[in-house]
PDB file of N, CA, C and O in Angstrom:
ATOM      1  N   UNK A   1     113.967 120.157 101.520  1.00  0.00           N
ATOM      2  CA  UNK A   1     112.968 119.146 101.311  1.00  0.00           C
ATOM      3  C   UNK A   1     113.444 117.807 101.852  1.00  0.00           C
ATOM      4  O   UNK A   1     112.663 117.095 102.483  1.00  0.00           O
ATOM      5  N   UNK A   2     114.800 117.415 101.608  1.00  0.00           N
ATOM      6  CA  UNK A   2     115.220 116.311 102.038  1.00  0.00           C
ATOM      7  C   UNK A   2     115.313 116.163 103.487  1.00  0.00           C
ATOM      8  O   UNK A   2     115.460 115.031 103.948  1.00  0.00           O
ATOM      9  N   UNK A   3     115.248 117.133 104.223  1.00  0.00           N
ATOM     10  CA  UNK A   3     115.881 117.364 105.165  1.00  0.00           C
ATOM     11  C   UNK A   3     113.831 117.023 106.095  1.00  0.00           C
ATOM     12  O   UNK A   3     113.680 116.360 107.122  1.00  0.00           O
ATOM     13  N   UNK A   4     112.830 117.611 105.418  1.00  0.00           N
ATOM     14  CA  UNK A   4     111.944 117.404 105.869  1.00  0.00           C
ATOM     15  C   UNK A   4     111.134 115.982 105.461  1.00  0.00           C
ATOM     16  O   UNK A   4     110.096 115.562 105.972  1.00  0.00           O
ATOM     17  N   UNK A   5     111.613 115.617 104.813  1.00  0.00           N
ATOM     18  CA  UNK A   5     111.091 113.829 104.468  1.00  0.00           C
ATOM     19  C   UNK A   5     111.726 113.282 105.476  1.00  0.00           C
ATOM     20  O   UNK A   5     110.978 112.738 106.288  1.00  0.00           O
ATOM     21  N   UNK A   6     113.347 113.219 105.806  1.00  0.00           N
ATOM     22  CA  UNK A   6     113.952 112.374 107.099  1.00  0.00           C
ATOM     23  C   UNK A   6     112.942 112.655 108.060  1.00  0.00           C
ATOM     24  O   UNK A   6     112.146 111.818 108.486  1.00  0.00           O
ATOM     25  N   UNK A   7     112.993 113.892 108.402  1.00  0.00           N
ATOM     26  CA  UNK A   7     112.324 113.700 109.697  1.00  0.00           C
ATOM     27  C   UNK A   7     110.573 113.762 109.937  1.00  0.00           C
ATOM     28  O   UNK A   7     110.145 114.049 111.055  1.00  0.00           O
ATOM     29  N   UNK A   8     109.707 113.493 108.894  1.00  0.00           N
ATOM     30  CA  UNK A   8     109.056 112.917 108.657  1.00  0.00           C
ATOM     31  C   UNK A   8     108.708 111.365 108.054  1.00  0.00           C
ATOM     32  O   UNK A   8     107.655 110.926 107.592  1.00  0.00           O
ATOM     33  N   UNK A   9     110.057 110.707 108.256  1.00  0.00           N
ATOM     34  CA  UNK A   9     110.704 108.840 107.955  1.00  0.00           C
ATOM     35  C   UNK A   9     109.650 108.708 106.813  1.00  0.00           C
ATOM     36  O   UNK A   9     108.708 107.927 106.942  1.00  0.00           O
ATOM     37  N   UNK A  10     109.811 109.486 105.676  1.00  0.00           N
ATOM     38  CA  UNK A  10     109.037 109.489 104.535  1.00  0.00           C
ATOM     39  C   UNK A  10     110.167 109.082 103.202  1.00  0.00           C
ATOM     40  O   UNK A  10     111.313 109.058 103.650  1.00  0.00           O
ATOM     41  N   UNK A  11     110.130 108.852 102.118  1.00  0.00           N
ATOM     42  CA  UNK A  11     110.712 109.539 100.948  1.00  0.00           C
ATOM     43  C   UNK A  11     110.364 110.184 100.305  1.00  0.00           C
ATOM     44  O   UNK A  11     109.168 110.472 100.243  1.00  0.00           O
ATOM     45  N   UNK A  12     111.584 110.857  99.291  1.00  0.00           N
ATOM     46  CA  UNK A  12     110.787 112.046  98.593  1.00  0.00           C
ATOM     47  C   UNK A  12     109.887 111.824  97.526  1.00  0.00           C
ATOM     48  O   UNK A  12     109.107 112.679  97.107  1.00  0.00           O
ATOM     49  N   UNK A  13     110.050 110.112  96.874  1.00  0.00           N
ATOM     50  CA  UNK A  13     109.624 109.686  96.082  1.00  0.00           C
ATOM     51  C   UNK A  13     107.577 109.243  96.662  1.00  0.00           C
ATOM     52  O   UNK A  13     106.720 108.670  95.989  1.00  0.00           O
ATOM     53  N   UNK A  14     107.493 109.688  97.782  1.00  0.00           N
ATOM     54  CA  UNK A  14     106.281 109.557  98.268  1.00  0.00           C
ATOM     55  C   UNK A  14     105.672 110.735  98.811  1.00  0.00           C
ATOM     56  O   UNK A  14     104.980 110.527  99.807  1.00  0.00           O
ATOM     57  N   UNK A  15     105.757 111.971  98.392  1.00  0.00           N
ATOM     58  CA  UNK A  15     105.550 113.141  98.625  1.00  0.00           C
ATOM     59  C   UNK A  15     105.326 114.035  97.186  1.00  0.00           C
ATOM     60  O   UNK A  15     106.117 113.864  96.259  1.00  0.00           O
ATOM     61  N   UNK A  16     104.574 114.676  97.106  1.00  0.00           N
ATOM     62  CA  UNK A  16     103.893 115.570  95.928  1.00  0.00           C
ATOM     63  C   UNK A  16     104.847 117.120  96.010  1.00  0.00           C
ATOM     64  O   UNK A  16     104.597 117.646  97.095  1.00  0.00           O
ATOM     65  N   UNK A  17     105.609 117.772  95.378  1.00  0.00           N
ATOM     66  CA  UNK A  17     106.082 119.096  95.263  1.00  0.00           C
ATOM     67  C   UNK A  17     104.983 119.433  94.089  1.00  0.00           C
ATOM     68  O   UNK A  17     104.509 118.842  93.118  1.00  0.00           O
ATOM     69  N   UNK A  18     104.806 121.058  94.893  1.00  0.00           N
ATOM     70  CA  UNK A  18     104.009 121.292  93.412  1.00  0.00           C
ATOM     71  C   UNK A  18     104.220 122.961  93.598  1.00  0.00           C
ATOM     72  O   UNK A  18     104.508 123.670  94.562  1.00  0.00           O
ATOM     73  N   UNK A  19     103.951 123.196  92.288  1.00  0.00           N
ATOM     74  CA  UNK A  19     104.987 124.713  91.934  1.00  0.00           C
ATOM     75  C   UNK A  19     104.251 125.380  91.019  1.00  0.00           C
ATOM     76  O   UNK A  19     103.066 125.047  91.017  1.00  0.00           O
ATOM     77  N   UNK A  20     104.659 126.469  89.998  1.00  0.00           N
ATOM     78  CA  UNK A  20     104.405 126.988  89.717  1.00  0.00           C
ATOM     79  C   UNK A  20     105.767 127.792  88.548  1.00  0.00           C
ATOM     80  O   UNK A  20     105.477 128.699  87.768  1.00  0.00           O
ATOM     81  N   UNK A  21     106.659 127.428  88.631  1.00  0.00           N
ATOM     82  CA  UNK A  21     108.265 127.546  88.365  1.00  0.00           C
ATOM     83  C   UNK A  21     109.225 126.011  87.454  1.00  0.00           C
ATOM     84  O   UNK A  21     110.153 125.285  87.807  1.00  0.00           O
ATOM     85  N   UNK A  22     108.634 126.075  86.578  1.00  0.00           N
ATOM     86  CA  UNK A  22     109.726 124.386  86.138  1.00  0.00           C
ATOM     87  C   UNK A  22     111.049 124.941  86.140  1.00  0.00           C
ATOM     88  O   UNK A  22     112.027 124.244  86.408  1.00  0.00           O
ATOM     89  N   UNK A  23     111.106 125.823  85.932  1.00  0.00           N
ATOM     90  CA  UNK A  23     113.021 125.741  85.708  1.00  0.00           C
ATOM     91  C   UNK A  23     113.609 126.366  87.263  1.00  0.00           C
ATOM     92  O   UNK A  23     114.756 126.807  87.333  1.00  0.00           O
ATOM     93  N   UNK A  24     112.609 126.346  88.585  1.00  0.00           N
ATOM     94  CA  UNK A  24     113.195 126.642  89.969  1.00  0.00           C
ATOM     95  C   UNK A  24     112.564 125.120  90.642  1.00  0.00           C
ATOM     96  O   UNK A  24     113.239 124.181  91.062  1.00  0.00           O
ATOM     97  N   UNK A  25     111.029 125.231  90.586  1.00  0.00           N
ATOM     98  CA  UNK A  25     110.686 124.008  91.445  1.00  0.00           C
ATOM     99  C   UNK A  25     110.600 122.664  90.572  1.00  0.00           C
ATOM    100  O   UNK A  25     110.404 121.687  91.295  1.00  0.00           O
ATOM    101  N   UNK A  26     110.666 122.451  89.617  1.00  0.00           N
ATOM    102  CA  UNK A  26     110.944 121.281  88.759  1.00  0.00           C
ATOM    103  C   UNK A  26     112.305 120.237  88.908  1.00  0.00           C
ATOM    104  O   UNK A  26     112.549 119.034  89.004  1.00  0.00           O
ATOM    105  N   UNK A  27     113.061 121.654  88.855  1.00  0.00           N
ATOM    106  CA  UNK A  27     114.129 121.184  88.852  1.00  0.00           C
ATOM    107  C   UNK A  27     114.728 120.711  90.568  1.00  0.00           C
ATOM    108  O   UNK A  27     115.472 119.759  90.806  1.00  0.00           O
ATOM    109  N   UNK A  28     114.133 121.709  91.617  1.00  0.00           N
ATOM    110  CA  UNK A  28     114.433 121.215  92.772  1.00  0.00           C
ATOM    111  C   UNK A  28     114.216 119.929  93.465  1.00  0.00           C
ATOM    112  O   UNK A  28     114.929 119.333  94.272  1.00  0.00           O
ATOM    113  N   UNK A  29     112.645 119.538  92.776  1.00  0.00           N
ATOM    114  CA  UNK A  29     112.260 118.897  92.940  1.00  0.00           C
ATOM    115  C   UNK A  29     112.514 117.315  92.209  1.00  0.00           C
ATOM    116  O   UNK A  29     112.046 116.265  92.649  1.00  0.00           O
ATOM    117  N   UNK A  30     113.283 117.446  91.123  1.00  0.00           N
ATOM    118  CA  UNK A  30     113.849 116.213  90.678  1.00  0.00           C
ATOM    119  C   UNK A  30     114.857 115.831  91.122  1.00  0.00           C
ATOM    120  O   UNK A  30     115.084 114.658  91.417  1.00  0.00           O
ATOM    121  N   UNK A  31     115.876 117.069  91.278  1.00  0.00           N
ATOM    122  CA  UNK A  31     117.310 116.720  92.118  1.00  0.00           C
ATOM    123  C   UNK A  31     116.807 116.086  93.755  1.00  0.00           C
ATOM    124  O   UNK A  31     117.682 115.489  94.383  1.00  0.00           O
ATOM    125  N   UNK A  32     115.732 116.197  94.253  1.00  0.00           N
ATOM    126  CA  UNK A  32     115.196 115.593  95.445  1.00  0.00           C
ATOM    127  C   UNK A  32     115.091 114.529  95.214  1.00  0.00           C
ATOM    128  O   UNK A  32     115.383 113.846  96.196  1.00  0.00           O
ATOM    129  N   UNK A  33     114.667 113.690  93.959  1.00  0.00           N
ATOM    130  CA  UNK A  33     113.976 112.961  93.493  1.00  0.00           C
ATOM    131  C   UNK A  33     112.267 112.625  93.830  1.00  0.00           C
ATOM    132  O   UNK A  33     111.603 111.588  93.861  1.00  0.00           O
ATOM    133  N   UNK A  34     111.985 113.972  94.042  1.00  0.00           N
ATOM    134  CA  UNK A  34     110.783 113.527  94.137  1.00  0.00           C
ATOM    135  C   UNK A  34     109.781 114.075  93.019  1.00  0.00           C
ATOM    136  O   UNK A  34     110.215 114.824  92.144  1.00  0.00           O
ATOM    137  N   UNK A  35     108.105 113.603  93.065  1.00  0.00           N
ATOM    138  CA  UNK A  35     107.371 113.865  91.858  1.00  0.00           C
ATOM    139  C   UNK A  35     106.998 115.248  91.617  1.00  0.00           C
ATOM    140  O   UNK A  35     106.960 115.931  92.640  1.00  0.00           O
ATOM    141  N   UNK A  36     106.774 115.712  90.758  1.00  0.00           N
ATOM    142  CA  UNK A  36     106.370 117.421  90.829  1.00  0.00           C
ATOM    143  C   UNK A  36     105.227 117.702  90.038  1.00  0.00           C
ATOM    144  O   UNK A  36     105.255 117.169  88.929  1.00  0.00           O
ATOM    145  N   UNK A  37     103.968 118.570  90.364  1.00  0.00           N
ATOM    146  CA  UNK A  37     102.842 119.008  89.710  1.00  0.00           C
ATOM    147  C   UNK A  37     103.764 120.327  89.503  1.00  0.00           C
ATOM    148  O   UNK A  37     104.557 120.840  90.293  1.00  0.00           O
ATOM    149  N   UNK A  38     103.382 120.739  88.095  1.00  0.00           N
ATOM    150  CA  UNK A  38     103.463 122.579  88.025  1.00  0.00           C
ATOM    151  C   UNK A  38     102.354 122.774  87.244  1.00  0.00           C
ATOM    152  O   UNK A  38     101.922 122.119  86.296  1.00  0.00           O
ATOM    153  N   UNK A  39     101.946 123.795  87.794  1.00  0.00           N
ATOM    154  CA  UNK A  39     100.568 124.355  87.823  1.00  0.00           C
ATOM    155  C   UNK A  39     100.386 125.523  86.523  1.00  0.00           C
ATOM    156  O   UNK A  39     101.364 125.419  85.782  1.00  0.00           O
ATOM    157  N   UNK A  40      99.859 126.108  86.260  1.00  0.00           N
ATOM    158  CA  UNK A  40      99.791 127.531  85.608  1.00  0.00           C
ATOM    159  C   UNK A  40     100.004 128.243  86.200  1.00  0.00           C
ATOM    160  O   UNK A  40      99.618 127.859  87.305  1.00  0.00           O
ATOM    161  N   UNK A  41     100.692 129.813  86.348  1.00  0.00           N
ATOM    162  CA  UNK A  41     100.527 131.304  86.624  1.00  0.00           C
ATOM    163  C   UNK A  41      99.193 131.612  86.304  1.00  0.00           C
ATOM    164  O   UNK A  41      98.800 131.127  85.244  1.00  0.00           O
ATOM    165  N   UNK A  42      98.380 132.303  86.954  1.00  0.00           N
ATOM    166  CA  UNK A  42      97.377 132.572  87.011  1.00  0.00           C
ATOM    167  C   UNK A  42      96.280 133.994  87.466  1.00  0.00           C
ATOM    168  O   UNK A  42      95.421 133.707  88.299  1.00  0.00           O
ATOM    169  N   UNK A  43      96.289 134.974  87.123  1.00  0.00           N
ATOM    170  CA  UNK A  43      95.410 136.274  88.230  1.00  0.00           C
ATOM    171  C   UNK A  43      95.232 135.895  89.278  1.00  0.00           C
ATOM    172  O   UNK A  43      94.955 134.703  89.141  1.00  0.00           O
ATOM    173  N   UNK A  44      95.211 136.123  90.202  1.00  0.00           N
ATOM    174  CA  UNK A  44      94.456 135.750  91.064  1.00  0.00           C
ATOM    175  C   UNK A  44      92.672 135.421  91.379  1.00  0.00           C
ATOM    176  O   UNK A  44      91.926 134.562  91.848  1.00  0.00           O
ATOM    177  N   UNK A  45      92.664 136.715  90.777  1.00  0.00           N
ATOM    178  CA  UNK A  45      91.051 136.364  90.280  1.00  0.00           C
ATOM    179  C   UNK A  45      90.438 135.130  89.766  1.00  0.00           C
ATOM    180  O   UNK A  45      89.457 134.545  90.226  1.00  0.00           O
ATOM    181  N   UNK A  46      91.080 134.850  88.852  1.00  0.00           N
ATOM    182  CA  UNK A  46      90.962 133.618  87.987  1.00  0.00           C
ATOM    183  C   UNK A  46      92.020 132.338  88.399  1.00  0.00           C
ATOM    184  O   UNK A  46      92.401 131.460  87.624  1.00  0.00           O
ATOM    185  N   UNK A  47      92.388 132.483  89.848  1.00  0.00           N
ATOM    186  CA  UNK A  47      93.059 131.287  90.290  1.00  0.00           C
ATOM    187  C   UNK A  47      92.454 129.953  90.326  1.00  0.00           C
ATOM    188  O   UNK A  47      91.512 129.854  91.111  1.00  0.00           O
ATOM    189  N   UNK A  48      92.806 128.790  89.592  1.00  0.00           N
ATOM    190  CA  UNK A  48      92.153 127.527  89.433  1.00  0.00           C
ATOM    191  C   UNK A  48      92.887 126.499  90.258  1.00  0.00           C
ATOM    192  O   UNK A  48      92.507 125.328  90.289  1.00  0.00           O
ATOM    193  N   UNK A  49      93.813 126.881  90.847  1.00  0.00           N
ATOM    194  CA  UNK A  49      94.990 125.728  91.268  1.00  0.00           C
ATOM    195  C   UNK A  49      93.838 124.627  91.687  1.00  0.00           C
ATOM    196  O   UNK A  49      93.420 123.767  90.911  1.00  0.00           O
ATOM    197  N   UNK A  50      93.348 124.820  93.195  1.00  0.00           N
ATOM    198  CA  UNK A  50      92.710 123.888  93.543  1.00  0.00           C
ATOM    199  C   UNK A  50      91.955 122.615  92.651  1.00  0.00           C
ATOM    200  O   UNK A  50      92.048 121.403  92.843  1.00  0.00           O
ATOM    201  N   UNK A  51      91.204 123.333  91.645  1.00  0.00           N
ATOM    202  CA  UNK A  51      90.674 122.531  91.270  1.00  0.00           C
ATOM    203  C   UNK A  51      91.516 121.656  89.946  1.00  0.00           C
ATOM    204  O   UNK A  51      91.395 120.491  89.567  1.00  0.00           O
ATOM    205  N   UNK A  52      92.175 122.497  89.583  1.00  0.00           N
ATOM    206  CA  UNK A  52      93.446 121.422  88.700  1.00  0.00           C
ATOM    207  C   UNK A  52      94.256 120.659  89.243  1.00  0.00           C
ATOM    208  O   UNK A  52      94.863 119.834  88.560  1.00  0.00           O
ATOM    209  N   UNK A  53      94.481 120.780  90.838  1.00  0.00           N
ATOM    210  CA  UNK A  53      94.826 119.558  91.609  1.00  0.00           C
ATOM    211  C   UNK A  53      94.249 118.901  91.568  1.00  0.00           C
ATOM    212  O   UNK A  53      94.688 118.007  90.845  1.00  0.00           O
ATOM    213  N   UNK A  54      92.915 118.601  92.131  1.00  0.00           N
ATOM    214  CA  UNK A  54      91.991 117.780  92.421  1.00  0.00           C
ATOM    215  C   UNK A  54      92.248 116.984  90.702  1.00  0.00           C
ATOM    216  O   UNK A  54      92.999 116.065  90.375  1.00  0.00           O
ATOM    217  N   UNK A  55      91.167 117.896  89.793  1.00  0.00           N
ATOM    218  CA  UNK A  55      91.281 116.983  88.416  1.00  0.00           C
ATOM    219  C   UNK A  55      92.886 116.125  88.464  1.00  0.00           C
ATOM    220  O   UNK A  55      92.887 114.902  88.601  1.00  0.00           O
ATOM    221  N   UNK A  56      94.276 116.945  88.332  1.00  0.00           N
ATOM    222  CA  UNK A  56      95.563 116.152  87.770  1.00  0.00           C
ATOM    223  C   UNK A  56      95.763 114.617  89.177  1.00  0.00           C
ATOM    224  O   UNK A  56      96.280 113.519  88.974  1.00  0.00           O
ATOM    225  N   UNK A  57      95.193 115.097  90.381  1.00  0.00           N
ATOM    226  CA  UNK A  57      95.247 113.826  91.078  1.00  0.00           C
ATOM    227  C   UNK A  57      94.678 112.837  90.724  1.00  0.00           C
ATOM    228  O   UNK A  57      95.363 111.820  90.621  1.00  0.00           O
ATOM    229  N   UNK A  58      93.298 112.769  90.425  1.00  0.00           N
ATOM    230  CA  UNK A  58      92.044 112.355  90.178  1.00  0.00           C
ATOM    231  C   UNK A  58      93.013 111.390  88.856  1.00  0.00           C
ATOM    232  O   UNK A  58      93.396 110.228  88.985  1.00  0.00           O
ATOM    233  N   UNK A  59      93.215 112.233  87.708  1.00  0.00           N
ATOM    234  CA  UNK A  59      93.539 111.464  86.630  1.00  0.00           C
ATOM    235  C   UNK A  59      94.922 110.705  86.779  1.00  0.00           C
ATOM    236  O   UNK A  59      95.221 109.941  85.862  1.00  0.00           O
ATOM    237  N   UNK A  60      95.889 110.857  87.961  1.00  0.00           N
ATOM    238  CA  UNK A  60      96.967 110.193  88.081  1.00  0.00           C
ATOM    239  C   UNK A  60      96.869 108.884  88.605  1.00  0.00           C
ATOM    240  O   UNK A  60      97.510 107.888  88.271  1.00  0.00           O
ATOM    241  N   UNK A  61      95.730 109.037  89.718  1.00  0.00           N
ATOM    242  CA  UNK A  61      95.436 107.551  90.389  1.00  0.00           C
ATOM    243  C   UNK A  61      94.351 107.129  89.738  1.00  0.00           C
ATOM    244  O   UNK A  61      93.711 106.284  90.364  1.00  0.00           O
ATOM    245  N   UNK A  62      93.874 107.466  88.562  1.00  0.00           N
ATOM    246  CA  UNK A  62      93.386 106.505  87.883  1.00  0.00           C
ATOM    247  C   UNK A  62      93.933 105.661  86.478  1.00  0.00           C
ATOM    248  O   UNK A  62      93.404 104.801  85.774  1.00  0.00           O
ATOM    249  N   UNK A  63      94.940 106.184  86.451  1.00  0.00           N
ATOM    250  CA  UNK A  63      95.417 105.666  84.919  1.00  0.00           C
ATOM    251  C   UNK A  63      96.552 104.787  85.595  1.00  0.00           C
ATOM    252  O   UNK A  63      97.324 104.939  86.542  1.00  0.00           O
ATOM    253  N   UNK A  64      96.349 104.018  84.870  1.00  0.00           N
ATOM    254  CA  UNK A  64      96.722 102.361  85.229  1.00  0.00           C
ATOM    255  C   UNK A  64      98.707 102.721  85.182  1.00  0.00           C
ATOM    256  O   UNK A  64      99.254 103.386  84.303  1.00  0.00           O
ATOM    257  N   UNK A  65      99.313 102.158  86.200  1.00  0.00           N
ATOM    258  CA  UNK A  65     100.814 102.414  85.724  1.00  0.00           C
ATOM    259  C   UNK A  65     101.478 101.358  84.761  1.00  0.00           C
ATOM    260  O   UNK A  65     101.297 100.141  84.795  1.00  0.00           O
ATOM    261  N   UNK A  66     102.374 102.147  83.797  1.00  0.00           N
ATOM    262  CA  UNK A  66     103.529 101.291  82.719  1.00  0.00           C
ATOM    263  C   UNK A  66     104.498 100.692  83.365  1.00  0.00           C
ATOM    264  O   UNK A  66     105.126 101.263  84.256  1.00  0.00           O
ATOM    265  N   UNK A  67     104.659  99.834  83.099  1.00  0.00           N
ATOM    266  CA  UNK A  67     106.109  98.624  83.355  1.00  0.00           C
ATOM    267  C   UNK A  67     105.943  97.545  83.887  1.00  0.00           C
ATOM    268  O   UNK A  67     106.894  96.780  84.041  1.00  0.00           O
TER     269      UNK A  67
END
């Protein structure tokens, strides 16, 4: 991951990881330091990801930030 933020002259702290795994991609993704969505396991049938992105984005850039 780090290796693809350099050469995208990004940080990781400005890039979304999102998973499905907290104790594989949670954790990869903090030692990156970057932010992480984890999602539910899901059927496939009954896969919602998309739209629980949309909603958890939706409600992140709207709630005002602390500090």
């Amino acid at each position: 991951m780090l290796y693809l933020t350099a050469e995208l002259g990004i940080s990781p702290a400005e890039c979304l990881f999102i998973g499905d795994r907290p104790e594989l991609d949670g954790v990869c993704a903090e030692r990156a330091g970057m932010p992480c969505l984890i999602v539910d396991k899901q059927p496939f049938d009954q896969f919602t990801f998309y739209k629980q992105l949309e909603n958890q984005l939706v409600a992140t850039l709207t709630t005002p930030a602390h500090g």
